[in-house]
C-alpha positions in Angstrom: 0.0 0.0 0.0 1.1 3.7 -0.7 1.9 6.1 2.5 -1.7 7.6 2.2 -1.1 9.2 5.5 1.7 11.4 4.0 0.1 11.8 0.6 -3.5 12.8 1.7 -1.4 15.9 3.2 -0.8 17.2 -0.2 -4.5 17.7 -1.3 -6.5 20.6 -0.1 -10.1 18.5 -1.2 -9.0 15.7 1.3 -7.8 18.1 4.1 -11.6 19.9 3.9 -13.1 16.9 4.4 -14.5 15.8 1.1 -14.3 11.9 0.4 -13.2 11.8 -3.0 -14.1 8.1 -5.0 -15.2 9.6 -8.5 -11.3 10.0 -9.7 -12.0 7.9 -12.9 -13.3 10.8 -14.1 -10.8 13.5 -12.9 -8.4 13.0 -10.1 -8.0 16.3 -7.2 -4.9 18.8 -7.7 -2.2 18.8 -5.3 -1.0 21.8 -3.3 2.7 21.5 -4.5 1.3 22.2 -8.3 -1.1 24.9 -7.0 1.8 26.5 -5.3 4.2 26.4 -8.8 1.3 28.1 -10.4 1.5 30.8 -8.1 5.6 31.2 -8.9 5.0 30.8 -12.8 2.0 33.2 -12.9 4.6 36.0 -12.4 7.4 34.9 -14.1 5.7 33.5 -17.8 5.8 34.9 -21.2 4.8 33.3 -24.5 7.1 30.3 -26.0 8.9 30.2 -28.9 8.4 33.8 -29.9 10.3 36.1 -27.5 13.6 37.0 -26.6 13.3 38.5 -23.7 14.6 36.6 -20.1 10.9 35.4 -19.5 10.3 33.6 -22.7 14.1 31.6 -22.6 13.2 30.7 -19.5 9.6 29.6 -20.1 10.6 28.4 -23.2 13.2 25.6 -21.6 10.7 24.5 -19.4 7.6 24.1 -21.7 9.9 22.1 -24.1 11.6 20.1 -20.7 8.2 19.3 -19.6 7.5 17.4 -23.4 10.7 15.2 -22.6 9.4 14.2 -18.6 6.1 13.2 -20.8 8.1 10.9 -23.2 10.3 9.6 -20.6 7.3 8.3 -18.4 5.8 6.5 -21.2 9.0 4.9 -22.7 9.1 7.1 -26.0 12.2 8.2 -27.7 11.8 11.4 -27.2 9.7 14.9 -27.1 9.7 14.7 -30.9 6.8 11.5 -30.1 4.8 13.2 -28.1 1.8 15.8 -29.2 -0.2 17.8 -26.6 -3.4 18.8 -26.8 -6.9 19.4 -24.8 -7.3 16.3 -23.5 -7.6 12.2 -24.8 -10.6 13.3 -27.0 -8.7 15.9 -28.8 -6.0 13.8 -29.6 -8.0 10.8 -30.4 -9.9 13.3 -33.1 -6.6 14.3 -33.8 -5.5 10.6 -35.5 -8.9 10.4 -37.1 -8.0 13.7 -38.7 -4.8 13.7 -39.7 -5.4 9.8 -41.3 -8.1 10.5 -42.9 -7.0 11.2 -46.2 -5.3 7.6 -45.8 -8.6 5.7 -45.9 -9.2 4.5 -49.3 -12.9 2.6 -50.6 -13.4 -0.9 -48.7 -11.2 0.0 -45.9 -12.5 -0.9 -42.5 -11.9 0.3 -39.0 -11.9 -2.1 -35.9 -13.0 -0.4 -32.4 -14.9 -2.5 -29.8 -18.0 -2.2 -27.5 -16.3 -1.5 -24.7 -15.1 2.0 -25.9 -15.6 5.3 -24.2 -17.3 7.5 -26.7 -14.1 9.3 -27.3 -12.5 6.3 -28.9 -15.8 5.5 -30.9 -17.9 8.4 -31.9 -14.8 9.9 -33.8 -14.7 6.7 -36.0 -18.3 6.7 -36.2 -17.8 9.7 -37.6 -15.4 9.2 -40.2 -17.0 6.0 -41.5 -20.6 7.4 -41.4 -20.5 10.8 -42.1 -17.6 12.4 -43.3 -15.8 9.9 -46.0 -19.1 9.2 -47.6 -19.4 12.3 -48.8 -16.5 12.3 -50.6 -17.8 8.2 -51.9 -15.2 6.4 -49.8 -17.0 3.7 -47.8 -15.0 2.7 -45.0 -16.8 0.4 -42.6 -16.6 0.9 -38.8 -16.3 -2.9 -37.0 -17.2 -3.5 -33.0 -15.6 -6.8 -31.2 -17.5 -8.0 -28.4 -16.6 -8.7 -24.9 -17.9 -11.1 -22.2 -20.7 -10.2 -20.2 -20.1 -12.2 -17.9 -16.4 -11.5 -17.5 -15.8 -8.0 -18.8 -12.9 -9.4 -20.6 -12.8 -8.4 -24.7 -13.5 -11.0 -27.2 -10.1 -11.6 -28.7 -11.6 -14.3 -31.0 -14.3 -12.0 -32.3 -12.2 -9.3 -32.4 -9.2 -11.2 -34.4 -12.0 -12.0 -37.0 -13.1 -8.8 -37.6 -9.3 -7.7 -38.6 -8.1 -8.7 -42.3 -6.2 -7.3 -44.8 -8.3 -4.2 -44.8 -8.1 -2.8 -41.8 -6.0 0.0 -41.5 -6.1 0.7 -38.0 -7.6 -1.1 -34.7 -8.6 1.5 -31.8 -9.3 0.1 -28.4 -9.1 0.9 -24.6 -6.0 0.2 -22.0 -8.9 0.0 -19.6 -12.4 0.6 -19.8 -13.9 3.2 -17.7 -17.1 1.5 -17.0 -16.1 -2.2 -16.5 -13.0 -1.6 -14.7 -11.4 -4.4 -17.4 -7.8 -3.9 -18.3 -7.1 -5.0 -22.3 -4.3 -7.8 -23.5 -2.4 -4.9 -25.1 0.3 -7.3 -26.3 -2.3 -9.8 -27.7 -4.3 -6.9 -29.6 -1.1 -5.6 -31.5 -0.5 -9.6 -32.2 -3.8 -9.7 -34.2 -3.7 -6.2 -35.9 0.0 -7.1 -36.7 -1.3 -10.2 -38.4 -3.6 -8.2 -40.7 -1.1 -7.6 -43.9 -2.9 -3.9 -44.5 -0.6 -2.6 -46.7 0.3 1.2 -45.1 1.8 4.2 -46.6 5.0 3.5 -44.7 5.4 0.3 -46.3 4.3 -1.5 -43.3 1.9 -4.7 -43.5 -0.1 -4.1 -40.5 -2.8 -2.1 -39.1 -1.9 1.1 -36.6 -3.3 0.1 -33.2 -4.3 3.3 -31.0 -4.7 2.3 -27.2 -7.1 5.1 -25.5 -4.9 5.3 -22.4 -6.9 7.6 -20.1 -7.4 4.8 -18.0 -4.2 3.0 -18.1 -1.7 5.8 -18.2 -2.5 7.1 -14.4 -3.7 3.6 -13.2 -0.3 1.2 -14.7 2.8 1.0 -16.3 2.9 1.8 -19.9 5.9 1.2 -22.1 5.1 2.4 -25.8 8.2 0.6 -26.8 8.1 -2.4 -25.2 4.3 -2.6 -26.4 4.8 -1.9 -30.0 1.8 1.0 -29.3 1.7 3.2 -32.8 -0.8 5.8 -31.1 -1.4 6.5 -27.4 -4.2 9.1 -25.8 -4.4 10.4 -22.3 -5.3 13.1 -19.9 -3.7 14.5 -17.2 -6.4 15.4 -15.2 -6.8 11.7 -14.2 -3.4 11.9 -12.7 -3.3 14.7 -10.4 -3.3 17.6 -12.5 -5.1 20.7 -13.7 -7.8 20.2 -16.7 -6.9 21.2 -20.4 -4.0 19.0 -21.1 -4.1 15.5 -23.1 -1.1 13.8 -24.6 -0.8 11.4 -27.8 2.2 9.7 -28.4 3.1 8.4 -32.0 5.6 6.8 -33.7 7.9 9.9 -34.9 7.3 8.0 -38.7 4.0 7.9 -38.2 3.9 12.0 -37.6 6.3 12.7 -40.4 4.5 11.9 -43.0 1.1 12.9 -41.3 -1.0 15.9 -42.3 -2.0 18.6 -39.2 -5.1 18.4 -37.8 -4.4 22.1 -36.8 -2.7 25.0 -39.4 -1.8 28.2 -38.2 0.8 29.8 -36.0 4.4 27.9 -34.4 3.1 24.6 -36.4 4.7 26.7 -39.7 8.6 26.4 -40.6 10.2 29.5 -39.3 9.5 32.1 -42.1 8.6 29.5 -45.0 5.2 30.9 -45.9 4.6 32.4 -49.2 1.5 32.0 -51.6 3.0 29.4 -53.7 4.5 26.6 -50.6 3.6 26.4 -47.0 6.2 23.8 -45.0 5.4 22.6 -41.6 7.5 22.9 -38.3 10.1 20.3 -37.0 8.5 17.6 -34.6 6.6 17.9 -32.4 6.2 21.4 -33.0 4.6 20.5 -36.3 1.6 19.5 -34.4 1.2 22.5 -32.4 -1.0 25.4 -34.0 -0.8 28.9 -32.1 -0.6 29.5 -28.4 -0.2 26.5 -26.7 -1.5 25.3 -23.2 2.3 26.9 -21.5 1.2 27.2 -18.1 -1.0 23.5 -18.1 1.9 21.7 -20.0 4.8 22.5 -17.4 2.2 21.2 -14.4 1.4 18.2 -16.2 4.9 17.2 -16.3 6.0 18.1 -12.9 2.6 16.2 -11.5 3.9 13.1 -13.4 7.6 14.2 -11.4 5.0 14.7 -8.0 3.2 11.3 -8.5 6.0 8.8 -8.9 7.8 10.8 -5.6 4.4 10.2 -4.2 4.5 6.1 -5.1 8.3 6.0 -4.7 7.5 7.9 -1.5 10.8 10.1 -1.3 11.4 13.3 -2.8 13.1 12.4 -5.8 12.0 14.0 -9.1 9.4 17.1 -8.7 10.8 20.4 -9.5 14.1 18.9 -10.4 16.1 18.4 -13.7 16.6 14.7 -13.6 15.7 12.6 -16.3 13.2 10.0 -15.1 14.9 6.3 -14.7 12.7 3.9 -15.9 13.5 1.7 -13.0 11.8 4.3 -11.3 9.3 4.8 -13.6 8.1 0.6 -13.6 8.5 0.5 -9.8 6.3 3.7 -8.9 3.8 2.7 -11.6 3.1 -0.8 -10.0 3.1 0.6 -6.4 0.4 2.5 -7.7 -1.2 -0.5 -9.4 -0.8 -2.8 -6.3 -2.1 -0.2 -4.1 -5.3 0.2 -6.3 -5.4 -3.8 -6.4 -5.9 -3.7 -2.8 -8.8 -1.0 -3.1 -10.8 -2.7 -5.2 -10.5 -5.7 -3.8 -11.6 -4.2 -0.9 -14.8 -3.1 -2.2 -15.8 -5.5 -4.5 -15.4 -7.6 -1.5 -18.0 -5.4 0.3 -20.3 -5.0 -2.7 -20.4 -8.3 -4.0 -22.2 -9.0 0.1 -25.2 -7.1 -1.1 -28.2 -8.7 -2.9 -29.6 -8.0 -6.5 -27.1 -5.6 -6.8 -25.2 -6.2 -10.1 -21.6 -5.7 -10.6 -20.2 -5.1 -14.0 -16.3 -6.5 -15.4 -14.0 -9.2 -13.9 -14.9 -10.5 -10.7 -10.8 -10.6 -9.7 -9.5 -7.2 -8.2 -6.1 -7.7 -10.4 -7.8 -7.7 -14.0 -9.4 -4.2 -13.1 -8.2 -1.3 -12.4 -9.4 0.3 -9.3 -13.5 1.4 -10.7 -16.9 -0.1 -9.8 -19.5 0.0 -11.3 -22.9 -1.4 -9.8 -26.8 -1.2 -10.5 -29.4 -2.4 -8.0 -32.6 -3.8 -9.3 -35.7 -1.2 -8.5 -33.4 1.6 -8.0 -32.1 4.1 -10.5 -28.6 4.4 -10.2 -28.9 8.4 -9.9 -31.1 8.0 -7.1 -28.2 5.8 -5.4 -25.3 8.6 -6.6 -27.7 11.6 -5.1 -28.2 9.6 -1.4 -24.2 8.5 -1.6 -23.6 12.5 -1.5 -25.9 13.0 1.6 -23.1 10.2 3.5 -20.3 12.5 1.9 -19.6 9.9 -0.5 -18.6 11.3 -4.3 -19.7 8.6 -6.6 -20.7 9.0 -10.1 -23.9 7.9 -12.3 -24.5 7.9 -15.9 -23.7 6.1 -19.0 -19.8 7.5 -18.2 -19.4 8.2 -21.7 -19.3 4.2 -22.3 -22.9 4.5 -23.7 -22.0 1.0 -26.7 -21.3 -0.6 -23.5 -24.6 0.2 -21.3 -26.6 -0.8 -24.2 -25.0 -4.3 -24.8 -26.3 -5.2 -21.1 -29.9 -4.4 -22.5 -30.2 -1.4 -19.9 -32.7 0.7 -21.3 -31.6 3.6 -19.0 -28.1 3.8 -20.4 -26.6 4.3 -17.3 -24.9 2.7 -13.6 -23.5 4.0 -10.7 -19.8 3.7 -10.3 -17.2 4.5 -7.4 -13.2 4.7 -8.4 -10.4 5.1 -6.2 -6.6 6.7 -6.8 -3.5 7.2 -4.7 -5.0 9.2 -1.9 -7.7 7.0 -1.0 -6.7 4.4 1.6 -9.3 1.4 2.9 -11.3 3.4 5.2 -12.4 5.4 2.6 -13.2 1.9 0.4 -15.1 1.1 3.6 -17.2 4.0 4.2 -17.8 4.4 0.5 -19.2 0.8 0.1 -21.0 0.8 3.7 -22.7 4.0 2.2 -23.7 1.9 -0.8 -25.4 -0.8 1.4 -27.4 2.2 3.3 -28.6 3.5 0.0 -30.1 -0.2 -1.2 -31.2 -1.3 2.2 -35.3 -2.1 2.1 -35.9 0.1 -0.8 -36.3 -2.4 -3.6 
């Protein structure tokens, strides 16, 4: 388990007495990034533009803060790494920038497990915008258990062939708690023979990684990921910046999905040729996120000192070692393990209330999501909040999912844990949960 005692200490949510268990959906800001943004509010000036002491300075640490990113991840370096809004924006971004690659037959492979994010935009492309230019590209869904949570690897392997040019799926979905066979997934989209631009004989696989990212270790190399997508407001820090990671061939030869501003060549516009920025700059149209980026990196720096429990890497210059790296990633993992194990323990006690995704705590990260027959799950989220309890209810953006349960309200309750929340709040949260239910079916 993580020193919870220590870390709670850092969060000014905890310290007022909220109980915080809807992190899947954003994660609470520390004080030590609160307190930076203080010191860089009167010291910032644009990037990239100025010459003055303010924008040097800002300037190395906005383009430092792209290498912490790829180091935590496993990439090569900054030049693999492309920031945007948040995993939405840079899943769009893909769908955008490969869309001129799509040609007539072409098929896409995605799975009913997907947050809309990782869906909709491929919805999009397949059903609205190539058909207006008569390319018909067919959007494919792969199946998981119902039972088990666990994705259909046999359904989803026969939905791959020779024209699919690119196989999207979760790390780990945000309703079922289920963490994907990465490794087995690139197996069966290598295996395809689509014949790419690059030469290649596979199809791309994009991992949405909101939920894996914050929640486990990710190695882009070691997985043989061609896209990745995530937020960092699941991992401690402020809203408004996502990350995607590509393979730096992949981004050569890909169009922009945004024109304008530092994405140009220094100076090389005229009306007859336009030529594009150096990576990752290339990707990067007008002002960027300055202030957001440099947070998000040093709240990656916070939460493995956090895990490693020792002061270590925030607000420092050191590269992150990836020793480091794997070993405060499956603290993190282990802790949340022990979470979840705890309440599906607890919940799994109550009757008629239905759990959803893998009944063992280690092939989930740390989510649950529940319904109880006779009771709409808002109902149980709105009398969690009178016990202080913060839980969530909806569809959670994994509407495909809700629907291939037969639940005509598209929706569950779910609770999710992070590195803050220690047992007793796993108890009180999941006590609270029984209070709701009791006698009111």
């Amino acid at each position: 388990m993580l020193n919870t005692k220590r870390i709670r200490k850092s969060f000014p949510a905890i310290r007022c007495g909220r109980m915080i268990s809807n992190n899947a959906a954003s994660t609470q800001i520390p004080v030590q990034l609160l307190d930076l943004m203080k010191k860089l509010a009167v010291s910032y000036d644009n990037v990239h533009r100025g010459q003055s002491r303010s924008s040097i300075l800002t300037t190395e640490a906005f383009e430092s803060s792209y290498d912490t990113i790829a180091q935590f991840i496993g990439a090569p370096s900054r030049r693999n790494i492309v920031l945007y809004r948040n995993t939405t924006e840079a899943i769009n971004a893909v769908m955008y920038s490969l869309m001129t690659e799509f040609h007539d037959g072409d098929n896409v492979v995605t799975t009913y497990m997907e947050h809309n994010s990782n869906y909709v935009p491929w919805y999009g492309l397949t059903h609205e915008i190539l058909p207006k230019f008569g390319i018909n590209v067919e959007c494919r869904l792969a199946k998981f258990d119902k039972e088990t949570g666990k994705l259909d690897l046999d359904h989803l392997s026969s939905l791959v062939d020779k024209k699919t040019k690119l196989v999207c799926c979760t790390g780990a979905s945000n309703f079922l708690g289920t963490k994907t066979p990465i490794k087995e997934i690139r197996r069966i989209a290598d295996a395809s023979g689509y014949k790419q631009p690059t030469g290649e004989n596979k199809s791309y696989l994009l991992i949405d990684g909101a939920q894996t990212v914050p929640n486990t270790y990710i190695n882009v190399k070691e997985l043989d990921i061609d896209f990745l997508a995530w937020s960092f407001h699941k991992m401690i820090s402020p809203f408004g910046v996502g990350a995607l990671y590509a393979k730096e061939d992949l981004l050569k030869n890909m169009r922009p999905f945004l024109y304008g501003g530092d994405m140009i060549a220094d100076g090389m516009v005229t009306p007859e040729k336009v030529s594009y920025n150096s990576l990752p700059w290339k990707f990067t149209a007008g002002t960027p996120n300055i202030l957001g980026t440099i947070l998000s990196a040093q709240g990656l720096r916070l939460l493995m000192d956090f895990s490693l429990d020792k002061k270590k890497y925030f607000m420092t210059g050191k590269a992150l070692d990836s020793s480091d790296i794997k070993t405060a990633m499956e603290n993190i993992e282990a802790h949340e393990t022990a979470l979840i194990g705890e309440a599906m323990k607890i919940l799994s006690e109550i009757p008629s209330l239905k759990i959803y995704g893998p009944k063992d705590p280690k092939d989930r990260t740390s989510l649950v999501s529940f319904n109880y027959e006779g009771i709409s799950p808002f109902k149980i989220a709105e009398e969690l909040n009178e016990f202080n309890v913060e839980s969530r209810a909806g569809c959670h953006c994994a509407t495909l999912a809700h629907y291939y349960y037969g639940l005509t309200l598209p929706a569950s309750c779910r609770l999710s844990f992070y590195v803050y929340n220690d047992i007793k709040d796993v108890r009180k949260a999941c006590d609270a949960v029984k209070k709701c239910v009791q006698f009111k079916s």
